[in-house]
C-alpha positions as CSV (number, residue, x, y, z in Angstrom):
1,X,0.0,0.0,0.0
2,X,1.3,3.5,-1.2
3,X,1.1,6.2,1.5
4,X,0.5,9.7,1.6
5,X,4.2,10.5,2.6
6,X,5.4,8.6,-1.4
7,X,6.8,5.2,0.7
8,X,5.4,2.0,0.8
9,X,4.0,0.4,4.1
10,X,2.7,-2.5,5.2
11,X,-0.6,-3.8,5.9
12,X,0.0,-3.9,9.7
13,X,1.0,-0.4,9.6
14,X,-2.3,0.7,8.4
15,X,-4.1,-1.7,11.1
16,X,-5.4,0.9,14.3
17,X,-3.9,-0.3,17.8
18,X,-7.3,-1.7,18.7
19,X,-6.5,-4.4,15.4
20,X,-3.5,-5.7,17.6
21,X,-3.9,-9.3,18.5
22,X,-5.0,-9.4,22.2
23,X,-1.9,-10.9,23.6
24,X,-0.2,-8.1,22.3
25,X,-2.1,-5.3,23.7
26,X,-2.1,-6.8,27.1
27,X,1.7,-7.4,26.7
28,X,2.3,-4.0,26.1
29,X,0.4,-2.8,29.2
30,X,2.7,-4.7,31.1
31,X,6.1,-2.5,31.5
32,X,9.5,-3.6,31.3
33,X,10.5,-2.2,34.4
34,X,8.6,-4.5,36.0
35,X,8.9,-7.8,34.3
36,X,12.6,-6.8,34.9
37,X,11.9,-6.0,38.8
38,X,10.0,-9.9,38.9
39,X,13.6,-11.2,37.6
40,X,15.3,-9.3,40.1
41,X,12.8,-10.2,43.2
42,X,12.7,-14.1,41.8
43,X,16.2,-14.2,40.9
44,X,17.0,-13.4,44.4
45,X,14.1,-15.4,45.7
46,X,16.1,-18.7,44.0
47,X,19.6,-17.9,44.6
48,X,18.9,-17.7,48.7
49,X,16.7,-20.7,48.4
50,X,19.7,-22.8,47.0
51,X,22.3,-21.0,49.1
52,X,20.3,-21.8,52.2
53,X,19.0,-25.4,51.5
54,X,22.4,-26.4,52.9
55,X,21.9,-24.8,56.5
56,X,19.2,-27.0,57.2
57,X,19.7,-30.0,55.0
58,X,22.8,-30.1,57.4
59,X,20.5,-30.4,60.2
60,X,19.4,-33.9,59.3
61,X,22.7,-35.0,58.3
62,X,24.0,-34.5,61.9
63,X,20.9,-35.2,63.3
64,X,21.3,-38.2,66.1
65,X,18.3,-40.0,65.1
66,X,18.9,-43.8,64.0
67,X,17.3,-42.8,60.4
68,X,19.9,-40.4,59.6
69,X,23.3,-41.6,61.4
70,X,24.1,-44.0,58.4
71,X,24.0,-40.8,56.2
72,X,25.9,-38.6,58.9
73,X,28.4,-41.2,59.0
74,X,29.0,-40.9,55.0
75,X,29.1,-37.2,54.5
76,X,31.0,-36.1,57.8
77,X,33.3,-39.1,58.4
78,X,33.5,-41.6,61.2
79,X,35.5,-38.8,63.7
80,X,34.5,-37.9,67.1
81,X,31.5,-35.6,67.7
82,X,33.7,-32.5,67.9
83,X,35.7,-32.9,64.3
84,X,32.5,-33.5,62.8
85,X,31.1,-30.2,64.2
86,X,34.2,-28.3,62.6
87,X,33.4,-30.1,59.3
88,X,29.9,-29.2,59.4
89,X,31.5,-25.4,60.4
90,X,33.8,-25.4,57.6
91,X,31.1,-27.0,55.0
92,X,29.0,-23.8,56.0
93,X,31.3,-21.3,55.7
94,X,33.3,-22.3,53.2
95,X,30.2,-20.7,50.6
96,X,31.0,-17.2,52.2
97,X,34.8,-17.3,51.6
98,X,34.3,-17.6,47.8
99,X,31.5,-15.2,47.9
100,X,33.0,-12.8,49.8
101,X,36.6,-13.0,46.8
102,X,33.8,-13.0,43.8
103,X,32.7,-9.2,44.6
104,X,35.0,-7.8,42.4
105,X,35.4,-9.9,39.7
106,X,31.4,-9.8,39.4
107,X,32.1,-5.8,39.1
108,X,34.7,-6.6,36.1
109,X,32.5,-9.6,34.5
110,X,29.5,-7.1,34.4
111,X,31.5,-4.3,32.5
112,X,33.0,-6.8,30.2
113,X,30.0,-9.1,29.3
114,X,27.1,-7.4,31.0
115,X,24.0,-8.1,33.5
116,X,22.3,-10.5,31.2
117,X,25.4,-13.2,30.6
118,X,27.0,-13.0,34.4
119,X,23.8,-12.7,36.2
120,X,21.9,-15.9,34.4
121,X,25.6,-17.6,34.1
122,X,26.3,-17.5,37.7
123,X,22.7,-19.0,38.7
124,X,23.1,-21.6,36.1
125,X,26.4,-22.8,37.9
126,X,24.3,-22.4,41.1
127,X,21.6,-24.8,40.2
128,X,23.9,-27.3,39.0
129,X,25.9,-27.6,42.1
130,X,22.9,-27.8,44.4
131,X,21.4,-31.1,41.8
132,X,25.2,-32.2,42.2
133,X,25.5,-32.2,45.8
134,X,23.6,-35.6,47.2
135,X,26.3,-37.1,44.7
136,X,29.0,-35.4,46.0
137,X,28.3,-36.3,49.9
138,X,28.2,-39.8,49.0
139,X,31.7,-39.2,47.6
140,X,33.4,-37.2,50.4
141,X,32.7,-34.2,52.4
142,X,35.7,-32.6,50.9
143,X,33.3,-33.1,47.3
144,X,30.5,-31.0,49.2
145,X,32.9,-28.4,49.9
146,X,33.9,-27.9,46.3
147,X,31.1,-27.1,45.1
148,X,29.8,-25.7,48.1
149,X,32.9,-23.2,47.0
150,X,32.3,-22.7,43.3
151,X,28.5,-21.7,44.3
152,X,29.3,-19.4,46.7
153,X,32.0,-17.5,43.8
154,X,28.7,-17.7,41.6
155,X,26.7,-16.3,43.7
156,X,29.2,-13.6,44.9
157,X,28.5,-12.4,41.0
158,X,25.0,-11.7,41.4
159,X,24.8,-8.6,43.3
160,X,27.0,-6.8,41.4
161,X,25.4,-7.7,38.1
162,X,22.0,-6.5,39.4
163,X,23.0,-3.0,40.8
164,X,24.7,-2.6,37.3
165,X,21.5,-2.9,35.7
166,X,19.5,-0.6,38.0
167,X,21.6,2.4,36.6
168,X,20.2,2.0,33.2
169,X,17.0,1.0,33.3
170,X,15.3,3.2,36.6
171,X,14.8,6.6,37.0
172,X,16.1,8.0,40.5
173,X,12.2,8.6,42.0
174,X,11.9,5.0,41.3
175,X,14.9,3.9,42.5
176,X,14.4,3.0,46.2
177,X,11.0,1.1,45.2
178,X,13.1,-1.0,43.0
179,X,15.6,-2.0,45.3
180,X,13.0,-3.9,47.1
181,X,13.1,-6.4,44.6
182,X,16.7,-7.7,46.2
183,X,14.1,-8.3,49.0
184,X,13.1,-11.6,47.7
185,X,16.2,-13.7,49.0
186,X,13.6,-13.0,52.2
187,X,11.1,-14.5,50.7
188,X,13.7,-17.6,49.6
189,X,15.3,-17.9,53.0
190,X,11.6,-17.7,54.6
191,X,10.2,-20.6,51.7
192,X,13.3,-22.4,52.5
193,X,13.0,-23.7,56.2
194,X,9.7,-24.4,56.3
195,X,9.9,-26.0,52.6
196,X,13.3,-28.2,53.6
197,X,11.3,-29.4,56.5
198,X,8.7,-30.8,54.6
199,X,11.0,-32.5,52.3
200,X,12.6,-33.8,55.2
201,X,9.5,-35.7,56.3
202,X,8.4,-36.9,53.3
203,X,11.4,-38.0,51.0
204,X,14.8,-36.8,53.0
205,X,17.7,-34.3,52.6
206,X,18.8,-35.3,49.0
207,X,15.2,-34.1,47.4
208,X,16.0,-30.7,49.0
209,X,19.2,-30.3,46.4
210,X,17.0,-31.6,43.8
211,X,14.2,-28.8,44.3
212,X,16.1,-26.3,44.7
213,X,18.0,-26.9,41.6
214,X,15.1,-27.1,39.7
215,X,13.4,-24.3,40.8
216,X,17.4,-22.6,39.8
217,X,16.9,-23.8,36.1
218,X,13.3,-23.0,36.0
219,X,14.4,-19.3,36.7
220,X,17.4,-19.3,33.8
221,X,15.3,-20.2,31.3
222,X,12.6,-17.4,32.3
223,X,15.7,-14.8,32.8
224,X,17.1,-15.7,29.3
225,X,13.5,-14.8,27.6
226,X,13.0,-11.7,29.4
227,X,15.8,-10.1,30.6
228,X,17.8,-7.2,28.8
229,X,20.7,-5.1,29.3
230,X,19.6,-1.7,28.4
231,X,16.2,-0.7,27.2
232,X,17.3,0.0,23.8
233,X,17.9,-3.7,23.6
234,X,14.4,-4.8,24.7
235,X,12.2,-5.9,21.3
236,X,9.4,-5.2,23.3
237,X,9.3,-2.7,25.6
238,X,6.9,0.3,24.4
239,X,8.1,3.6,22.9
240,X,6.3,6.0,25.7
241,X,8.1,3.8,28.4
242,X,11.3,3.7,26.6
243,X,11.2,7.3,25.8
244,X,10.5,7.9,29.9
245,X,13.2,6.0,31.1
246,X,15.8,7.7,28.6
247,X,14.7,11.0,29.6
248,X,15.0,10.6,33.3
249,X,18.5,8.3,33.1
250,X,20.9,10.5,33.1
251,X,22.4,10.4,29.4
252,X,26.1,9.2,30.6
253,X,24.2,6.4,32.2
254,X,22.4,5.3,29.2
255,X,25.0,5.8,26.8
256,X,28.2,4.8,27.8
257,X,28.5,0.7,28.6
258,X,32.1,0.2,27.8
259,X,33.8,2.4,30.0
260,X,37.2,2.1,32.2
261,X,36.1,1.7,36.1
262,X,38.3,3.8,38.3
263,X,38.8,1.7,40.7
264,X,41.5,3.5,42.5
265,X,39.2,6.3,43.0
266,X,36.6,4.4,44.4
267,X,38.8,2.8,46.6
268,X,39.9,6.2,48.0
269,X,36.3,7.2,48.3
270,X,35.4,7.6,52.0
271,X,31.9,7.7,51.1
272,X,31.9,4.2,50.0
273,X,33.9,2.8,52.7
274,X,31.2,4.9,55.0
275,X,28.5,2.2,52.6
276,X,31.1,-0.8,53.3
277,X,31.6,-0.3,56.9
278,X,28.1,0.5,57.9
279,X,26.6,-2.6,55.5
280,X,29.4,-4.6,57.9
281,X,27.4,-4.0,61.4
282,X,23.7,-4.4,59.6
283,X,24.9,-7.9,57.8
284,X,26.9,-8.6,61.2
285,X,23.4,-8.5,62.6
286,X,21.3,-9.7,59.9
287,X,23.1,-13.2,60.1
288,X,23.0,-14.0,63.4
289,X,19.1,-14.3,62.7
290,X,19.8,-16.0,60.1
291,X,22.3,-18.5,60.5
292,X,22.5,-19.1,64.5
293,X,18.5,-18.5,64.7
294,X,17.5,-21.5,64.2
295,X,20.0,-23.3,66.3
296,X,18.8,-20.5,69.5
297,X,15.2,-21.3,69.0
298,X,16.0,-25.3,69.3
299,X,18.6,-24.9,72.1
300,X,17.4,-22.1,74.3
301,X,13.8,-21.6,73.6
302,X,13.6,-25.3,72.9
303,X,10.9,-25.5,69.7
304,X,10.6,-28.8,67.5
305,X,11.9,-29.1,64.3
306,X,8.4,-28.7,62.6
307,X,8.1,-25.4,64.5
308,X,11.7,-24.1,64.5
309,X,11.6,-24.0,60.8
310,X,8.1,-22.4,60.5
311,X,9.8,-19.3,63.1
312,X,13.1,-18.9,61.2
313,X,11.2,-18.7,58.2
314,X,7.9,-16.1,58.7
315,X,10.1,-13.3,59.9
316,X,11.7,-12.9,56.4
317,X,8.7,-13.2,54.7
318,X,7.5,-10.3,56.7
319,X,10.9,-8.4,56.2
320,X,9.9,-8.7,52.4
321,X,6.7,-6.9,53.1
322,X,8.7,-4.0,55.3
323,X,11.4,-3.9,52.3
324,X,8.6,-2.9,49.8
325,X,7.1,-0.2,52.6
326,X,10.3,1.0,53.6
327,X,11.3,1.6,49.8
328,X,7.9,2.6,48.5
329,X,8.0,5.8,51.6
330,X,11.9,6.5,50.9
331,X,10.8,7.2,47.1
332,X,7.8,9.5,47.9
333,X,10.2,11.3,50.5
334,X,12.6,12.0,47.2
335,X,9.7,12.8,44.9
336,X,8.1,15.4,47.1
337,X,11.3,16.6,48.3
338,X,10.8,16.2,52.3
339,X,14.1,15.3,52.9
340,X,17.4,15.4,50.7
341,X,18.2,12.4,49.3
342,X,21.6,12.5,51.7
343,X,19.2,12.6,54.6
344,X,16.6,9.6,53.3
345,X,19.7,7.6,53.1
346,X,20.8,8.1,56.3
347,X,17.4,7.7,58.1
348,X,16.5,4.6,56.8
349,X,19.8,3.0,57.1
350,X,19.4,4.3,60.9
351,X,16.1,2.4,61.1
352,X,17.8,-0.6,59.8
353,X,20.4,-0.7,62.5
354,X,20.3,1.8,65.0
355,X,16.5,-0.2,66.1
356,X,17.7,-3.9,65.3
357,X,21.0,-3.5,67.3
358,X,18.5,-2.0,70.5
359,X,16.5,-4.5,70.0
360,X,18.8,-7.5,70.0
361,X,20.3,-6.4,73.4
362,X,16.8,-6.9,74.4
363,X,16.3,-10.4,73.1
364,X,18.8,-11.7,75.9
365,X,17.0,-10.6,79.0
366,X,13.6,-11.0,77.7
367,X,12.3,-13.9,79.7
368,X,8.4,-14.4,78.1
369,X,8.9,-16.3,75.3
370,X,5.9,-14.4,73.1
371,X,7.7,-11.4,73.6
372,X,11.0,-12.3,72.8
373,X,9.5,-13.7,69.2
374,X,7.4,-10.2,69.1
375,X,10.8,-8.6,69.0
376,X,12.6,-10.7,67.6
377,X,10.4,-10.5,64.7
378,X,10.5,-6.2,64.8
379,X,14.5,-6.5,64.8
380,X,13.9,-8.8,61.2
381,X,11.6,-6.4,59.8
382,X,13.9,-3.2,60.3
383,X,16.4,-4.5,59.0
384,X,15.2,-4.5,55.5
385,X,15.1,-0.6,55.6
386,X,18.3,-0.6,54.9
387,X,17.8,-1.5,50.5
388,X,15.7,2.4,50.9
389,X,18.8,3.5,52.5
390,X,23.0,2.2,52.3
391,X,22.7,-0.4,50.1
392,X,20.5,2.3,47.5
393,X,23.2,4.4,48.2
394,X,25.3,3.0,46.2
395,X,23.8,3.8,43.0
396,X,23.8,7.3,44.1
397,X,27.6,7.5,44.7
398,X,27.5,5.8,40.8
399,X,24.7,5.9,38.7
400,X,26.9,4.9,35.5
401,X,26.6,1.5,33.9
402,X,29.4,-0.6,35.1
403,X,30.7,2.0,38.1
404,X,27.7,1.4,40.4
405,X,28.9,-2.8,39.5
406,X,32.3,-2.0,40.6
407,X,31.3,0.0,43.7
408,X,28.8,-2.4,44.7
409,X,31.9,-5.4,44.3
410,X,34.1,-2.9,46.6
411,X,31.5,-2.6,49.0
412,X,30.7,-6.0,49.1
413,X,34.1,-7.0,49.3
414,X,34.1,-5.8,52.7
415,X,30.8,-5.6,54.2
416,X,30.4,-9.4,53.1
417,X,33.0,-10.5,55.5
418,X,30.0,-9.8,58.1
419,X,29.0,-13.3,57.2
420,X,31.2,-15.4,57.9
421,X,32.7,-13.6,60.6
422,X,29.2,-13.3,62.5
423,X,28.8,-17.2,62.4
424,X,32.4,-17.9,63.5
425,X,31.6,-14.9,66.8
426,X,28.8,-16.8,67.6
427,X,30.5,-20.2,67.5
428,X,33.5,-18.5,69.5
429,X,31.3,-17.4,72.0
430,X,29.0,-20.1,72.3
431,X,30.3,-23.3,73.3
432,X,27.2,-24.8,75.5
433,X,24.1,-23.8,72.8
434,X,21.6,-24.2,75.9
435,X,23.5,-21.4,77.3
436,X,21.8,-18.0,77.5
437,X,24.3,-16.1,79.1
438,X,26.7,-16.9,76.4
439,X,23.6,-16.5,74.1
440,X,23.4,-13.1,75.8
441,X,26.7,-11.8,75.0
442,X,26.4,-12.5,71.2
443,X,23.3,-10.5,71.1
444,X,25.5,-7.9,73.0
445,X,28.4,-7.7,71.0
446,X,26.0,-7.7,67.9
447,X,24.3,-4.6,69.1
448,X,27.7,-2.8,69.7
449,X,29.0,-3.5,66.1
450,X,25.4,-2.6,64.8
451,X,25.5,0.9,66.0
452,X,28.9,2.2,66.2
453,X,29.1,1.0,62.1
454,X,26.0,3.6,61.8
455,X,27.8,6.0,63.4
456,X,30.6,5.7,60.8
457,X,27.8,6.5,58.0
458,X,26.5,9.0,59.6
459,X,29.2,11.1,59.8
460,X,30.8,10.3,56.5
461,X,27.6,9.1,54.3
462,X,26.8,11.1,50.7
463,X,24.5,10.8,48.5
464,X,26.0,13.5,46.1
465,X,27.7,11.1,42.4
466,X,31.2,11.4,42.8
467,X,33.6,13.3,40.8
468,X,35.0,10.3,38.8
469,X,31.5,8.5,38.0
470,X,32.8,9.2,34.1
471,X,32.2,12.9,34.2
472,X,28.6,13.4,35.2
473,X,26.9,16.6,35.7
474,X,26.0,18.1,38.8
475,X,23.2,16.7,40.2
476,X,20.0,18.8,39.2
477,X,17.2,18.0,41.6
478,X,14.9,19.9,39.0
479,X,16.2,17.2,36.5
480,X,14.7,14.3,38.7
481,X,11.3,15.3,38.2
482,X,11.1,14.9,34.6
483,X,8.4,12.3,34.1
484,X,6.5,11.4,30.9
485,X,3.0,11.1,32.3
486,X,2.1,8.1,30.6
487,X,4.7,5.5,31.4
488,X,4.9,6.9,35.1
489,X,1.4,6.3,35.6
490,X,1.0,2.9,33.7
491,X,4.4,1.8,36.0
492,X,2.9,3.0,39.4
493,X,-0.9,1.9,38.4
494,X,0.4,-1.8,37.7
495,X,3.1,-1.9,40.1
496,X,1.7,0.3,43.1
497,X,4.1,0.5,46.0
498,X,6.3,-1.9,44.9
């Protein structure tokens, strides 16, 4: 068909919006931003599930019942009671060494290959080692702690590939809001006790591996459908959404993906070593409700296994529900100005560790069981304000493609120390696990490192992008609230406090 402008088109060119096939039209209502922030929230959601499985797979493979000593026997070795217990230690920990020494290389990786190859990559090799590991206890223990290894260096490239991302594809009033997302590894660690314990009951330790595997490979294949690096690479993503995001990313974010990280700068940047050392003392915390939780509510407050797992898991399902309050308030703080974004920072990452670190003093001289869980439950929950406030924080230091990657590995570098460190305190400390005086003076030094980190934020903590993030402008705050109406609204309408 000739048009009116002398060129040729197509017969779908001529065919009204309305004559789109119906899939399509309710495709394109859907925006990109958020099919890309379900990636984020389930990609985390798997990679916690099958980095946790072990904690409490464990569990039953030390467990003193006659059903399980034959398979304690072949995993952790015929030594005394104490050499098994520093096998099971090292089998633990040995994830978060590798994790911990991946930061950085997941900040290179990122620049060099991008979010869509390293993120899907690393939970790829994930999901294989968790359907390899019943094999690999049969072998030897020392097997187990391979692979344990290589899925903790994979998963150490996650993070970084996913704040890399952020800087290209969401707007700064959105920003906080989408960091909830990295929330769901508290909906995988709160699916994960309570779905290992009934595996447990029903078909034993080896079928947790094989589920969690499968639910890993079930997510690469959705994540290498959906997911893009930039918005101009997305074949489907509308024009008014594209044309929003593009406007309100700043133009050296969206433009430049091969650029040269300066990582000597950041590494002189006392801003993010306020991010690093802070993150320390709220992950310091953070893990000893993770990791020792389960162990306290079995020893001290003396729960069954059926309802140990069910309380170590609801509190992170409810920290998932604070993240996305926490984050959805931080972002209309930004948007309507209340606060600078300095100072929303800085509050929230207060609430996640100035309240928690109070609150876990508490836990060891509360003597009424319901209360203890009430608070115990609070301390969870506040902690999560912290992805509206340091860990955001970072991408404000570094909005450029690659740069936020690299400070996020530098951060992460140190701050992820926190967990292994915190486990191997707690196991300093506590030598009788029925013992809450020593019980007490975890939760005390915990507290101590919680809030004097803060302190180190508060004094030194900036929102402001740093000199050497590739020559970007001053910030503009009158920049910020450039919106096209029309993909802001069809974003918050679907989405909604996300």
């Amino acid at each position: 068909m000739y048009s009116s402008s002398g060129s040729y088109s197509s017969p779908q060119d001529d065919v009204p919006n309305g004559g789109a096939p119906p899939s399509r039209r309710f495709r394109d209502k859907i925006p990109a931003r958020l099919v890309l922030y379900f990636l984020s929230w389930s990609g985390f959601l798997v990679s916690f599930m099958m980095r946790n499985d072990m904690n409490f797979a464990l569990v039953a493979m030390v467990s003193n019942d006659n059903s399980t000593q034959t398979q304690t026997q072949e995993i952790l070795g015929s030594g005394t009671d104490d050499q098994r217990t520093v096998v099971k230690s090292v089998i633990i920990s040995s994830f978060y060494w590798c994790y911990v020494l991946s930061q950085v290389v997941g900040g290179v990786a990122t620049e060099l290959f991008g979010t869509k190859c390293v993120f899907g990559w690393s939970q790829l090799a994930t999901a294989i080692c968790s359907f390899m590991m019943p094999s690999a206890a049969q072998l030897h223990y020392i097997a187990v702690i391979v692979l344990r290894s290589i899925q903790g260096f994979a998963s150490g490239l996650t993070w970084p590939a996913m704040y890399a991302i952020v800087g290209y594809w969401i707007p700064l009033t959105e920003r906080s809001r989408f960091m909830s997302s990295f929330q769901g590894f508290s909906i995988g660690i709160g699916l994960t006790y309570p779905l290992c314990g009934f595996i447990l009951s029903e078909w034993g330790w080896p079928y947790i591996f094989y589920t969690t595997g499968t639910l890993g490979l079930g997510w690469c294949i959705l994540w290498y459908l959906l997911a893009f690096n930039t918005p101009r690479e997305h074949p489907r993503i509308a024009e008014d959404e594209l044309n929003y995001i593009e406007l309100n990313v700043r133009k050296e974010a969206s433009s430049s993906v091969e650029v040269k990280v300066p990582w000597l700068q950041i590494f002189k940047c006392i801003p993010a070593w306020a991010i690093a050392v802070t993150t320390f003392g709220r992950i310091f915390v953070h893990y000893i409700f993770i990791v020792n939780g389960p162990t306290f509510m079995g020893n001290v407050l003396k729960f069954n296994f059926e309802t140990n797992g069910f309380l170590s898991g609801v509190p992170f399902i409810c920290s998932y529900i604070s993240s996305v309050f926490f984050c959805y308030i931080a972002d209309k703080i930004v948007f309507h100005k209340v606060l600078n974004l300095t100072n929303v920072r800085k509050v929230f990452t207060a609430l996640s560790q100035i309240i928690p670190g109070v609150l876990i003093y508490c836990i060891g001289y509360i003597d009424n069981v319901h209360i203890l869980l009430t608070v115990w439950f609070i301390a969870v929950i506040f902690i999560t304000a912290s992805y509206a406030g340091a860990m955001a924080n970072i991408i404000d230091l570094a909005p450029n493609y690659g740069h936020s990657a690299a400070v996020l590995a530098f951060c992460q570098t140190i701050h992820m120390s926190a967990s292994f460190i915190s486990p191997l305190t707690t196991g300093f400390i506590v030598t009788q696990e029925d013992s809450i005086d020593q019980w007490r003076r975890v939760f005390e030094v915990s507290a101590i490192i919680s809030i004097l980190t803060y302190l180190v934020y508060q004094l030194f903590g900036t929102a402001e992008i740093q000199t050497w993030n590739k020559g970007l402008p001053v910030k503009d705050d009158s920049d910020e609230g450039k919106v096209l109406s029309t993909a802001k609204d069809d974003f918050d309408n679907t989405v909604g406090p996300i």
